[in-house]
C-alpha positions as CSV (number, residue, x, y, z in Angstrom):
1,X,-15.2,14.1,9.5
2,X,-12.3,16.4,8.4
3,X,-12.7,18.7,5.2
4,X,-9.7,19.7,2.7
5,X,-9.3,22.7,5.0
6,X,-8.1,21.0,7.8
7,X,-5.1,19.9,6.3
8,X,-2.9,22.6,6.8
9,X,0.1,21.4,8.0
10,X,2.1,21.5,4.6
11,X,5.5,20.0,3.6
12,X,6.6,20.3,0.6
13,X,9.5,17.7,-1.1
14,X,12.0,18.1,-4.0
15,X,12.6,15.0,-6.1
16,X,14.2,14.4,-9.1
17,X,12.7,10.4,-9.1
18,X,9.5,10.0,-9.7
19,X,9.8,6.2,-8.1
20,X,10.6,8.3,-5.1
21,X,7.5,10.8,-5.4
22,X,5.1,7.6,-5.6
23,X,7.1,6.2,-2.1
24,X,6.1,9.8,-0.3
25,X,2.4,9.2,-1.7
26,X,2.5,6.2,0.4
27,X,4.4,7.3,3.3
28,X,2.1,10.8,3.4
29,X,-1.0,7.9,3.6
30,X,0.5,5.9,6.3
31,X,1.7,9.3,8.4
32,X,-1.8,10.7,8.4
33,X,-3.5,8.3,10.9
34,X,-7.1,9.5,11.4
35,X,-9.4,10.9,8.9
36,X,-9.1,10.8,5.4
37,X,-5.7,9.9,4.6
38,X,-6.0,10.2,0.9
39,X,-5.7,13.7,1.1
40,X,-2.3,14.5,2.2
41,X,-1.4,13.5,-1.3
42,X,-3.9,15.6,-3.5
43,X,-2.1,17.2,-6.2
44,X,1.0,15.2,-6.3
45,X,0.2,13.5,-9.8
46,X,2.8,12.7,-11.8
47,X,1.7,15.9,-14.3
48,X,2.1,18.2,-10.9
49,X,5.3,16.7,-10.3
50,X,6.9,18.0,-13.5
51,X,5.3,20.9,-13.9
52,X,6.2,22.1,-10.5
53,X,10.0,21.5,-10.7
54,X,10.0,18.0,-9.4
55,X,8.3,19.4,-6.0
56,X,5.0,17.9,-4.6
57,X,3.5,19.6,-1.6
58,X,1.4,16.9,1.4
59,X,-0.7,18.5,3.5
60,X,-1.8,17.1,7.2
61,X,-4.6,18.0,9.8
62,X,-1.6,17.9,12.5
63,X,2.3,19.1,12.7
64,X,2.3,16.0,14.5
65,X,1.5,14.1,11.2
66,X,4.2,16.0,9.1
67,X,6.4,15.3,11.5
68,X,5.7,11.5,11.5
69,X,6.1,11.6,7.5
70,X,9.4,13.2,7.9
71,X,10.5,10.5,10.2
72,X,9.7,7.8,8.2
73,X,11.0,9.1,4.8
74,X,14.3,9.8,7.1
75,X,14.2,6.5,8.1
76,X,13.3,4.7,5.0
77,X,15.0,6.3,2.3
78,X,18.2,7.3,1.1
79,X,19.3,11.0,2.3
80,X,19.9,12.2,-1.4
81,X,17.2,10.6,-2.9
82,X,14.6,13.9,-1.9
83,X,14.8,16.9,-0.1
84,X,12.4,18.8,2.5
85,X,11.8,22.2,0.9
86,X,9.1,24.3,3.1
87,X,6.5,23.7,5.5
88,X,3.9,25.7,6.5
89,X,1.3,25.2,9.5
90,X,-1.1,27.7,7.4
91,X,-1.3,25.9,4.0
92,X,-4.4,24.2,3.3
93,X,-5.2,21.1,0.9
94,X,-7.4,22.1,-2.2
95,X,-10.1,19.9,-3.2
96,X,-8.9,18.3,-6.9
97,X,-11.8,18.3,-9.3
98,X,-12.1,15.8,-11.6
């Protein structure tokens, strides 16, 4: 079973629509295709959305993964609807406490 530190393949996104940020939420789920795919999506709440500038970071336990969530929001959404802002291969997910 995977823990929050193997998702280090980060990517974070620059939205200005939230409607947008809740699409990557889903897309991040669907990309991640073993393991726990609720996690690439820790700490994208709507609160961490604005107070981060309108940028969520994902997190994945393979580049492979990132890569597949790129691909999709490529292919599913408009090109000026979010942007790809950084992506680190050394950037583990957190563990959210409740």
């Amino acid at each position: 079973m995977s823990d929050h530190k193997d998702y280090k393949f980060s990517i974070t996104v620059h939205s200005e629509d939230l409607a947008v940020v809740n699409c990557l939420r889903s897309l991040s789920q669907y990309s991640q295709k073993t393991s726990n795919n609720r996690i690439p999506w820790g700490g994208t709440k709507d609160a961490d959305w604005k107070n981060d500038k309108c940028h969520v970071t994902f997190h994945f336990t393979s580049e492979s993964y990132r890569e597949g969530f790129k691909s999709e929001v490529k292919r599913l959404l408009p090109d000026n609807c979010c942007s790809f802002i950084e992506e680190s291969n050394n950037n583990p997910a957190h563990k959210i406490s409740k």
